[in-house]
C-alpha positions as CSV (number, residue, x, y, z in Angstrom):
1,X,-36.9,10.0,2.8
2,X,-34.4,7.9,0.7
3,X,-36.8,8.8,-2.3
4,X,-36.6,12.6,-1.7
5,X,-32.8,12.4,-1.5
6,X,-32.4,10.7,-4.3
7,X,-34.7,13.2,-6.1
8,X,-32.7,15.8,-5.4
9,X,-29.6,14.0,-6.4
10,X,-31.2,13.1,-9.7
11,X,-32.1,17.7,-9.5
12,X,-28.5,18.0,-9.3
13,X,-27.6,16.3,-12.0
14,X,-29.8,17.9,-14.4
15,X,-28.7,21.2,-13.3
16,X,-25.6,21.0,-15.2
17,X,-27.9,20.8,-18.4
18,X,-29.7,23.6,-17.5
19,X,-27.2,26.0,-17.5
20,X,-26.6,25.7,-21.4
21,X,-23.8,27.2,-23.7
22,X,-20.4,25.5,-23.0
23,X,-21.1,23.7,-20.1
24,X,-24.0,21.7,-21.4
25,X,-22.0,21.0,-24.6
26,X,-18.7,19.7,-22.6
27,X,-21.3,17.6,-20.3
28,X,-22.7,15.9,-23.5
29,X,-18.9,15.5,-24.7
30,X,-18.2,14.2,-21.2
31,X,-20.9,11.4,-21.2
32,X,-20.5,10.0,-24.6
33,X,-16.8,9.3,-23.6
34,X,-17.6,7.9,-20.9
35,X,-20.3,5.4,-22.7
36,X,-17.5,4.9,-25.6
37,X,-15.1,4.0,-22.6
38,X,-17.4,1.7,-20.9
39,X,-18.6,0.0,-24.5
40,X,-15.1,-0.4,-25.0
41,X,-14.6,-2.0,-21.7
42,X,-17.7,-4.5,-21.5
43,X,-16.6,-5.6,-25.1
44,X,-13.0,-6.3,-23.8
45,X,-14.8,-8.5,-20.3
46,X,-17.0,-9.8,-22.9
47,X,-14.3,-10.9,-25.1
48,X,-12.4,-12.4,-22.5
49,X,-14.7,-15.3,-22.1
50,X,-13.0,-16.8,-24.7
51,X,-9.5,-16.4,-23.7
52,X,-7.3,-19.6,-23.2
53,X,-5.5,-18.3,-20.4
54,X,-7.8,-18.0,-17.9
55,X,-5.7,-17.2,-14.9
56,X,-3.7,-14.2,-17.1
57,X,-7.4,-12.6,-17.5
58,X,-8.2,-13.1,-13.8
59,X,-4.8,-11.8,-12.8
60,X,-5.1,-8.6,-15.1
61,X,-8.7,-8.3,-14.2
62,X,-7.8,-7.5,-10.2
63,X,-4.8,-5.0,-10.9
64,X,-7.2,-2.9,-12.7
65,X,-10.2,-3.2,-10.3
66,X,-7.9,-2.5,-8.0
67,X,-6.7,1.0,-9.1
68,X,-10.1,1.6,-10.1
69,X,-11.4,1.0,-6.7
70,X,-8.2,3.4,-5.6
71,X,-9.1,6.1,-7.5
72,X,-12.6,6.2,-6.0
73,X,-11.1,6.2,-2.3
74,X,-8.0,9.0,-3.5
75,X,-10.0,11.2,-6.1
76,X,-12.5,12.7,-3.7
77,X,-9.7,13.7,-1.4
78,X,-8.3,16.6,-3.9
79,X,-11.3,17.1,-5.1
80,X,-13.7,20.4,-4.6
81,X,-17.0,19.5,-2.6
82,X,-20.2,21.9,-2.7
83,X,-22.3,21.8,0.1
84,X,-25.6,20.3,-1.7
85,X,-24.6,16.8,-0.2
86,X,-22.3,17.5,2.7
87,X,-24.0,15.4,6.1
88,X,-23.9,18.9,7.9
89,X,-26.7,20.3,5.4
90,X,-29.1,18.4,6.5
91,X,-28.6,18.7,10.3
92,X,-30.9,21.7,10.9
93,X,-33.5,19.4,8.7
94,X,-34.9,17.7,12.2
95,X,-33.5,14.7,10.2
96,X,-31.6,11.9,12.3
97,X,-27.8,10.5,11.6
98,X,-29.3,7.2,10.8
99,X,-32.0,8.9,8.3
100,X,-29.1,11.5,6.5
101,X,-26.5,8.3,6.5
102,X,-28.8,6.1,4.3
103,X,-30.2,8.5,2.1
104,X,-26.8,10.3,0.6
105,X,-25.7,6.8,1.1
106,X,-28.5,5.7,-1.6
107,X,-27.9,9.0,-3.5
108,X,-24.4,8.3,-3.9
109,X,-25.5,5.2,-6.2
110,X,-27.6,7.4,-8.8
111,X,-24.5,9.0,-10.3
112,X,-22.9,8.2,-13.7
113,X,-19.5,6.8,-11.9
114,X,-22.0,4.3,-10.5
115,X,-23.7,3.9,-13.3
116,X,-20.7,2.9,-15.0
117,X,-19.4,0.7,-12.0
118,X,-22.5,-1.3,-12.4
119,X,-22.5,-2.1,-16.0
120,X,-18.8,-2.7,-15.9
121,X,-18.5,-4.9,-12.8
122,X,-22.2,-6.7,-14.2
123,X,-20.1,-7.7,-17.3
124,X,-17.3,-9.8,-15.3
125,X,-20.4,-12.6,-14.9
126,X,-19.9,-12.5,-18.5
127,X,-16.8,-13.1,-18.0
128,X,-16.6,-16.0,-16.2
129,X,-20.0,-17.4,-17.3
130,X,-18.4,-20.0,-18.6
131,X,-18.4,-21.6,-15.2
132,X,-22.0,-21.6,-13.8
133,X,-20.9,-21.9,-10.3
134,X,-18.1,-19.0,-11.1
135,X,-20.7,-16.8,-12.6
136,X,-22.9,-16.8,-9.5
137,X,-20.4,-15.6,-7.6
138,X,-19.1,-13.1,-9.5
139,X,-23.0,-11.3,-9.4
140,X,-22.6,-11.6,-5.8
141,X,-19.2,-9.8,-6.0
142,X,-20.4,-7.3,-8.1
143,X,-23.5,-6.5,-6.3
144,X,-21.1,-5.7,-3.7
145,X,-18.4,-3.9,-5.6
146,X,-21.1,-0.6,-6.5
147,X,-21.8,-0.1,-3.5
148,X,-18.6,-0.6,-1.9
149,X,-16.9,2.0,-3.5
150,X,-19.5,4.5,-4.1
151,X,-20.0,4.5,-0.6
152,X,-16.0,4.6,0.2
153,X,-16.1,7.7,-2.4
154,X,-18.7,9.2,-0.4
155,X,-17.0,9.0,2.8
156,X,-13.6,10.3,1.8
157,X,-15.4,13.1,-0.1
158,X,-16.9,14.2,3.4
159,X,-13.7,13.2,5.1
160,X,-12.2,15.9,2.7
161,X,-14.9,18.4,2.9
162,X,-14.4,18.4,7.0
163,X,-11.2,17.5,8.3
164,X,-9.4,19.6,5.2
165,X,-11.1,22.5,5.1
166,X,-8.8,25.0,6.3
167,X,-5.9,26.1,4.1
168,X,-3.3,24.8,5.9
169,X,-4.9,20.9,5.7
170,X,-5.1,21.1,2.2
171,X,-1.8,22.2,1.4
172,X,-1.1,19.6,3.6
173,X,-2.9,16.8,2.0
174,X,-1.3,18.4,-1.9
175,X,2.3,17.9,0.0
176,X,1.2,14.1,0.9
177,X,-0.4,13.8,-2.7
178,X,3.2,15.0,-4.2
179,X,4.7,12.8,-2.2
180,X,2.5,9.8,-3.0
181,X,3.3,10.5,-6.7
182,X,7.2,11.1,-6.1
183,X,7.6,7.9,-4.5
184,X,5.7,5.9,-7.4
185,X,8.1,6.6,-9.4
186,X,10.8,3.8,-8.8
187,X,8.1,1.7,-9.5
188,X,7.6,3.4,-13.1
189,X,11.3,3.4,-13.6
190,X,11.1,-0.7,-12.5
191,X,8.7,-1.1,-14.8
192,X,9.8,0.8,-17.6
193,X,13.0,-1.4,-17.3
194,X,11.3,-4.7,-16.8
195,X,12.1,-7.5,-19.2
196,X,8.6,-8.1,-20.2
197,X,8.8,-11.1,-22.5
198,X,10.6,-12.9,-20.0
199,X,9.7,-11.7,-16.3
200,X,6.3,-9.9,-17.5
201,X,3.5,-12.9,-16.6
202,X,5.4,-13.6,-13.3
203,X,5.5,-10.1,-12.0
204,X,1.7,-9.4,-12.9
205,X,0.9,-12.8,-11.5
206,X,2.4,-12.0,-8.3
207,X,1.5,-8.6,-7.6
208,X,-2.4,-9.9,-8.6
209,X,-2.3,-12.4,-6.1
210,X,-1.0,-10.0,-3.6
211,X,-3.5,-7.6,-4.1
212,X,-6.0,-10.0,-3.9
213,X,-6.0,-10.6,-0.5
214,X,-6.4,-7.2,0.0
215,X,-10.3,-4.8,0.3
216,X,-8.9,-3.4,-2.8
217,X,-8.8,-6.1,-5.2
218,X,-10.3,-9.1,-2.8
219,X,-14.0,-8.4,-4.8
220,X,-12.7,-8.6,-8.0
221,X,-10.8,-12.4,-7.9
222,X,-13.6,-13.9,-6.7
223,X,-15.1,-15.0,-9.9
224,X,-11.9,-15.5,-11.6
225,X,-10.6,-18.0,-8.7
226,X,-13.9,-19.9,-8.8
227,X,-13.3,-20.5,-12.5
228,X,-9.7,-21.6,-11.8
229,X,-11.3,-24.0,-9.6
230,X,-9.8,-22.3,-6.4
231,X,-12.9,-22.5,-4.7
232,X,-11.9,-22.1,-1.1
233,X,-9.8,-19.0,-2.0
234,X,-12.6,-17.4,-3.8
235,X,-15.0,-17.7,-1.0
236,X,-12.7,-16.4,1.7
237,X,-12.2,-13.3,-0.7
238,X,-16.3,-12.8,-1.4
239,X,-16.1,-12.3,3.0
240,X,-13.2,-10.1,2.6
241,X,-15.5,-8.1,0.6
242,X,-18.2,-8.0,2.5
243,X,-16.7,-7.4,5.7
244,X,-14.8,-4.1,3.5
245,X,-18.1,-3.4,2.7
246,X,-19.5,-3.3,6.1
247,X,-16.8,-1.6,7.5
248,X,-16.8,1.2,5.3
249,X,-21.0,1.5,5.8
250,X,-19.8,1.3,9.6
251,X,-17.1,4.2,8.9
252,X,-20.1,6.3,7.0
253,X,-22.5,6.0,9.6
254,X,-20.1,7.2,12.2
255,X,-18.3,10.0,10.5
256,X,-22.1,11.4,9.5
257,X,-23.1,10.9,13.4
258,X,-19.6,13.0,14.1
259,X,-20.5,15.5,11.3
260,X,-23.8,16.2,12.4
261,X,-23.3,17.5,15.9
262,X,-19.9,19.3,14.9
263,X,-19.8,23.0,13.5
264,X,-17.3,23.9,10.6
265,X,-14.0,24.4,11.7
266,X,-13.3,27.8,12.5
267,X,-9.7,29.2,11.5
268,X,-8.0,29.7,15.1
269,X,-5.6,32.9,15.2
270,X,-2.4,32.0,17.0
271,X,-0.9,34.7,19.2
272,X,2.8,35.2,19.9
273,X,3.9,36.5,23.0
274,X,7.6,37.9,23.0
275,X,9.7,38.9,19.7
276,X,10.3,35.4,18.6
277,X,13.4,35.1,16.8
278,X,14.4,38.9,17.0
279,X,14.6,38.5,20.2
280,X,17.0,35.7,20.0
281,X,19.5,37.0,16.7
282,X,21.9,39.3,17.7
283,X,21.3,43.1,17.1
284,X,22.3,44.6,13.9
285,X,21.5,44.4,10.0
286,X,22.2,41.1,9.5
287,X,20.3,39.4,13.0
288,X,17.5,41.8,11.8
289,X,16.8,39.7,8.3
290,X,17.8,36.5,9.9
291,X,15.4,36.6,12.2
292,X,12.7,37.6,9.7
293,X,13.6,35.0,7.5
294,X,13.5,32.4,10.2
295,X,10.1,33.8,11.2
296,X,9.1,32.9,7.1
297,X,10.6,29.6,7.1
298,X,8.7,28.3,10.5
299,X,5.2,30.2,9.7
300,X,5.3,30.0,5.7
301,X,4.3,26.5,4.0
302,X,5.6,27.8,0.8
303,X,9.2,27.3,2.5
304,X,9.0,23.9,4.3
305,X,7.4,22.0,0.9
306,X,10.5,22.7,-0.8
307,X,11.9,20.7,2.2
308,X,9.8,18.1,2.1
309,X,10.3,17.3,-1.5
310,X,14.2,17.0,-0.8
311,X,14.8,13.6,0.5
312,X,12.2,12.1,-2.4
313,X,15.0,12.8,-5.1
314,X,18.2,11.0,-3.7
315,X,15.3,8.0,-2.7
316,X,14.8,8.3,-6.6
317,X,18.0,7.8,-7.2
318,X,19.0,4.6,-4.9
319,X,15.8,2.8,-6.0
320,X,16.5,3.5,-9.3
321,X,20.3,2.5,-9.4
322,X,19.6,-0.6,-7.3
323,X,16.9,-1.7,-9.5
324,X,19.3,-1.3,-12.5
325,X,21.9,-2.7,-11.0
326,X,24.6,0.2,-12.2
327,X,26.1,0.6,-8.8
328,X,26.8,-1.8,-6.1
329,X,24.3,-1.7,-3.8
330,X,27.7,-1.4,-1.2
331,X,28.1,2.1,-2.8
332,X,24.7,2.8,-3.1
333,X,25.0,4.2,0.6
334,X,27.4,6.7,-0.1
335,X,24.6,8.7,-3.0
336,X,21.7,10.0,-1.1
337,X,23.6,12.7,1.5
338,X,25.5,14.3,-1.1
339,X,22.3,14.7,-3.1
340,X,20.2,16.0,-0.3
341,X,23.1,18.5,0.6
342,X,23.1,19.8,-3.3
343,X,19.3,20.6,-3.0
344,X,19.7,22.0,0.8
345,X,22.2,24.5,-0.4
346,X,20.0,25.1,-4.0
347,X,17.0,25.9,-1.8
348,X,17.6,29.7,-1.3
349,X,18.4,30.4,-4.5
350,X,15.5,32.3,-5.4
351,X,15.0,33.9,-1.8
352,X,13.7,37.1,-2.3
353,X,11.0,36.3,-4.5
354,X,9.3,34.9,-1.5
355,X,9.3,38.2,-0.5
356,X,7.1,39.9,-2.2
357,X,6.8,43.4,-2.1
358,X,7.9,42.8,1.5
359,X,11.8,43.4,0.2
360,X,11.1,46.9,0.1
361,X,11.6,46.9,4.4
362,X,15.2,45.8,3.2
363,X,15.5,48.2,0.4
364,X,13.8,51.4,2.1
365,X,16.2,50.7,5.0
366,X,19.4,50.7,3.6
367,X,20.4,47.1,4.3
368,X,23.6,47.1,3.0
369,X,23.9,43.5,0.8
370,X,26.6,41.9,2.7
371,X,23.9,41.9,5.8
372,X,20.8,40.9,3.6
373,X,22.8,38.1,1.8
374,X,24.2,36.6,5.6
375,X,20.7,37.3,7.0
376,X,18.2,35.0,4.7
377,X,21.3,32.0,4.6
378,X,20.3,31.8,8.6
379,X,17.9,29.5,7.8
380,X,19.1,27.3,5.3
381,X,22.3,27.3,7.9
382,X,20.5,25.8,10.4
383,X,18.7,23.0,8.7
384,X,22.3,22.0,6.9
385,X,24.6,21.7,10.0
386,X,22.8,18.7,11.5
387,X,21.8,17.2,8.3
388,X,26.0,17.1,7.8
389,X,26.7,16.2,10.5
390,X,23.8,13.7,11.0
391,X,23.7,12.0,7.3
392,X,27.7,11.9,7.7
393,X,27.1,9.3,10.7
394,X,24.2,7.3,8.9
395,X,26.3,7.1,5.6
396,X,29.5,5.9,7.4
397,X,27.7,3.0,9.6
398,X,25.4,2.4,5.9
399,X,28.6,1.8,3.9
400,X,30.5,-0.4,6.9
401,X,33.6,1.6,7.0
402,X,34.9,5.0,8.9
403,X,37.4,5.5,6.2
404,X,35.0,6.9,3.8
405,X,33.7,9.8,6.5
406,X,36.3,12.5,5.3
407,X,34.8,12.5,1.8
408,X,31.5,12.3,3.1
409,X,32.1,15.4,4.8
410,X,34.1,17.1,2.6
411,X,31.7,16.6,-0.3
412,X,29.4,17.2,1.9
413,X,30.1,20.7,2.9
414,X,31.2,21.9,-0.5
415,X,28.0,21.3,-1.8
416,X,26.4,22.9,0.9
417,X,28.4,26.4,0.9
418,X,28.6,26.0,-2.8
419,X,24.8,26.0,-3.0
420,X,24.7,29.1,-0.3
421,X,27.3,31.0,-2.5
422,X,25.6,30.8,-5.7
423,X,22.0,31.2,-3.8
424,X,23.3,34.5,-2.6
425,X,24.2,35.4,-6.2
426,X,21.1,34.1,-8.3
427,X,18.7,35.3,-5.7
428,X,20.0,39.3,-6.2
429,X,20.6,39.0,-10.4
430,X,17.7,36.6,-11.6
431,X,14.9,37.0,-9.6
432,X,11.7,34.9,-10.7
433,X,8.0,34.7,-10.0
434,X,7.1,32.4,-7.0
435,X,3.8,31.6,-5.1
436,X,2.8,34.8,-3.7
437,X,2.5,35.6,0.4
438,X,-0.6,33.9,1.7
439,X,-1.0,31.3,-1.6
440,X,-0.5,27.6,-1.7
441,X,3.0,26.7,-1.8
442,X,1.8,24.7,-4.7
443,X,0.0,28.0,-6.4
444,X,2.6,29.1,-8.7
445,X,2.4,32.0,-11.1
446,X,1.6,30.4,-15.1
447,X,4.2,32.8,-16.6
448,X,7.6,32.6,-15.4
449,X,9.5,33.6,-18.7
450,X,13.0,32.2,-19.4
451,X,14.6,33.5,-16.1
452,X,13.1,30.4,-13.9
453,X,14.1,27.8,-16.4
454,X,17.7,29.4,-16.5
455,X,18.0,30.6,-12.9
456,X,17.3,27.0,-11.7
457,X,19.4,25.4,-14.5
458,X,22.1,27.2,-13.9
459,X,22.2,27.2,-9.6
460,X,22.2,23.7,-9.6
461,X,24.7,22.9,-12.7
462,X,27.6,25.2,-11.2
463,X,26.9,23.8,-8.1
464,X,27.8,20.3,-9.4
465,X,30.4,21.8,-11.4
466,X,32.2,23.5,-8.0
467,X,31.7,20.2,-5.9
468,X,33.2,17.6,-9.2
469,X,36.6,17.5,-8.1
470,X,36.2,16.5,-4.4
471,X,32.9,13.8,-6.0
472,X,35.9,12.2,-8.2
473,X,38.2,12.5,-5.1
474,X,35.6,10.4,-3.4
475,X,35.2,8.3,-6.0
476,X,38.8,7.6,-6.8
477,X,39.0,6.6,-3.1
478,X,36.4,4.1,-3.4
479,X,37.8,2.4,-6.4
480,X,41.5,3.2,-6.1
481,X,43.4,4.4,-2.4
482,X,41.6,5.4,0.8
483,X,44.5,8.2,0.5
484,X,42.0,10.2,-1.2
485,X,39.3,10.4,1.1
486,X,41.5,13.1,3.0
487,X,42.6,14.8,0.2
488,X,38.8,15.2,-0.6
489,X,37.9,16.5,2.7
490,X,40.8,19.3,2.8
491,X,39.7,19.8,-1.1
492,X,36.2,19.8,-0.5
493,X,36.1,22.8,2.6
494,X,38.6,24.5,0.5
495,X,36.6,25.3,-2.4
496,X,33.1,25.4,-0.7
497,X,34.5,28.0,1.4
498,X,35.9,30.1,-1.4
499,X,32.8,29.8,-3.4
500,X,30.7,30.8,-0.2
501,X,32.8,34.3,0.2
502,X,32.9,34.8,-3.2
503,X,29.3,34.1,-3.9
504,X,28.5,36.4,-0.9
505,X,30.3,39.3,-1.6
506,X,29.2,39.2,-5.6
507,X,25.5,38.9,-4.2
508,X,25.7,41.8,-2.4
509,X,27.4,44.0,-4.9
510,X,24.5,42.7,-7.2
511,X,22.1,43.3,-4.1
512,X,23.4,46.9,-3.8
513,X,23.7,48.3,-7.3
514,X,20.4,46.3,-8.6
515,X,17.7,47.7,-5.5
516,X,15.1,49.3,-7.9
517,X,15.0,46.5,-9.7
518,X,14.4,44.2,-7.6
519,X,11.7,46.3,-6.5
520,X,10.1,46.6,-9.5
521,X,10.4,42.8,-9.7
522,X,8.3,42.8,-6.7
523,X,5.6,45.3,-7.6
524,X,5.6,43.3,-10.9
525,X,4.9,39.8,-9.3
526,X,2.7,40.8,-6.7
């Protein structure tokens, strides 16, 4: 049985071939890369032998395996899966869990990724052969590493192809994937500004012997501590590695037993009972589009992923100005609320796009602008009062004095209503492509033109331009007088309020005069 599936794995392969033209020609392109890369890479282990610094090549050695071994357990997940090898095919087969666990299992091994893996990992004994005793375990290790992670790629592969099959679990697992990415970045920006001739060999040192201990990177120091002479560590990782390896076999077996005797998720259709919000906002115009919009923003993932990118930046920020050390970390505390308010308030600034050719209930109707412009700010309304009056509190008790919570505020607010002002604005008079009803929030049209760049641009510069007198308010009251925290409060409410009205009333006149062409906006972008 494991012969026939490994047939048909080795059928798979060669279909690619088969199909000619392009896509046999970018195939061949494909694999001699891949052999130059892996050439490249044994001749680099090979060289290594040599090396003085034995522990540096060890230490460099496990950081790599490492993210190698990461990219087969994270690749898979974003990935697109066909069905050929999915555990479910083969249920109808008269074929047991056991018998379908083993043989993908083994078919997961005849693949070039594995192919590669093999040579690679093969090479460390190379490596280390310098030590007899270090080069016996290293085969060991690497007879484990292949399978290991070919079989930890096979399992999050049909993790993927089950559990995030439906739309909504896959623009979940892109948001997650986003946020993986955002979150790496302070560790760029640390190591971008790390002082590498001085602080370099320590900081590899220690984050190799960190993730060394760990499934990741355990298989990969084992021959490299043997041949440091750290014989007890370099046993303890071989078990860490096989017990990784067992309880990833253990984790296939089961999630094929699971897959086997469960049918496809079927997309549920969730009924409302009652009007929802329009039975909640009060009647007129304005409740009318409030209510819809709230409706959006609850149902809509394209909405709450803008959301859930907003407290990554002012995170950003904080790691990036601690790791510098251009603010004191005291001050630090007073950064991330004003920044999350600035994005909180941007976040409606292209509104109607979202839309679609929807806006033409508004337009057909005779919203007058005033109501439309009050109506789709509901939302953003209610997501910014508590984070105000919330991330006031946490930034007052974070900094260590209740002087500062005036400026907090104030800044606060401005930022917010500034935001909403110029949102109601931008929204009516530069319109700009955005996913379309029903896509991924992360499906966004290829050609935007100039208008997105300068809509964006300009929403969030004049929004920082509105709020810069109560920020240097705030900061003069840090680094001068307390007296101007309450100036920056009165200053702060004054302005965000005048830029709200103002921004409201010019929206609408732009709302009003320019209703075919938003329309045609719509029927363009749809």
């Amino acid at each position: 049985m494991v012969a026939q599936f490994l047939r048909l794995k080795v059928e798979s392969l060669g279909s690619g071939f088969r199909r000619g033209g392009w896509h046999a020609f970018g195939l061949v392109v494909g694999l001699l890369y891949t052999a130059a890369v892996t050439v490249v890479v044994c001749w680099v282990l090979a060289s290594a032998r040599t090396a003085s610094d034995g522990q540096l090549v060890r230490d460099i050695l496990v950081i790599a395996g490492a993210a190698v071994a990461l990219c087969f357990l994270l690749v898979p997940l974003f990935s697109r899966h066909d069905g050929t090898f999915d555990p479910r095919s083969y249920a109808t087969l008269g074929l047991g869990s056991r018998q379908i666990a083993i043989g993908l299992g083994a078919a997961a091994l005849a693949s070039v990724p594995a192919l590669v893996l093999l040579v690679c990992s093969l090479f460390t004994v190379v490596t280390w052969s310098r030590s007899p005793g270090a080069a016996v375990l290293a085969l060991i290790a690497a007879v484990i590493c292949v399978p290991t992670w070919m079989l930890a790629a096979r399992l999050t592969a049909s993790i993927a192809a089950f559990a995030l099959s439906t739309r909504r679990a896959r623009e979940f697992s892109a948001t997650i994937a986003v946020l993986i990415v955002v979150m790496l970045l302070p560790v760029a920006f640390f190591l971008a500004t790390l002082n590498w001739s001085r602080d370099g060999l320590r900081v590899v040192h220690s984050a190799a012997n960190w993730v060394s201990w760990t499934p990741l990177g355990a298989v990969w120091s084992v021959g490299g501590d043997a041949a440091n002479g750290q014989w007890g560590a370099a046993v303890l990782k071989l078990l860490i590695a096989i017990v990784s390896l067992a309880v990833i076999a253990g984790a296939w077996w089961a999630l094929v037993r699971h897959m086997v005797v469960t049918p496809d998720h079927q997309v549920s259709m969730k009924t409302y009972v009652g009007l929802g919000w329009f039975g909640r906002m009060p009647a007129g115009p304005a409740g009318a589009v409030a209510a819809r919009s709230l409706t959006y923003w609850g149902r809509d993932s394209r909405y709450w992923v803008q959301l859930v990118l907003v407290p990554l930046f002012p995170l950003i920020m904080v790691a990036a100005l601690l790791i510098s050390g251009a603010v004191r970390p005291h001050d630090v505390a007073l950064i991330p609320l004003p920044v999350i308010c600035l994005f909180v308030g941007w976040v409606a600034h292209n509104d109607i796009a979202y839309d679609g050719t929807a806006v033409w209930l508004h337009i057909a109707s005779g919203t007058r602008g005033v109501s439309d412009r009050l109506g789709r700010l509901a939302p953003v309304v209610l997501i910014a009062v508590p984070v105000v009056a919330v991330g006031s509190i946490l930034t007052v008790l974070a900094y260590g004095s209740w002087d500062v919570l005036p400026a907090v505020t104030g800044v606060s607010v401005c930022l917010v209503l500034t935001g909403l002002g110029l949102s109601s604005v931008s929204s009516a008079l530069a319109p700009y492509a955005a996913p379309r009803p029903g896509d991924s929030a992360f499906a966004h049209p290829q050609h935007t033109g100039g208008a997105a760049t300068f809509a964006q641009f300009a929403s969030l510069l004049l929004t920082a331009l509105f709020a810069g007198v109560p920020i240097a308010m705030m900061v003069l009251g840090v680094v001068q007088s307390p007296e101007w925290f309450t100036m920056c409060l009165w200053t702060g409410l004054g302005i965000g309020v005048a830029v709200f009205v103002a921004g409201l009333l010019l929206g609408a006149l732009a709302y009003n005069r320019r209703g075919p062409e938003i329309m045609a906006f719509a029927l363009r972008n749809a």
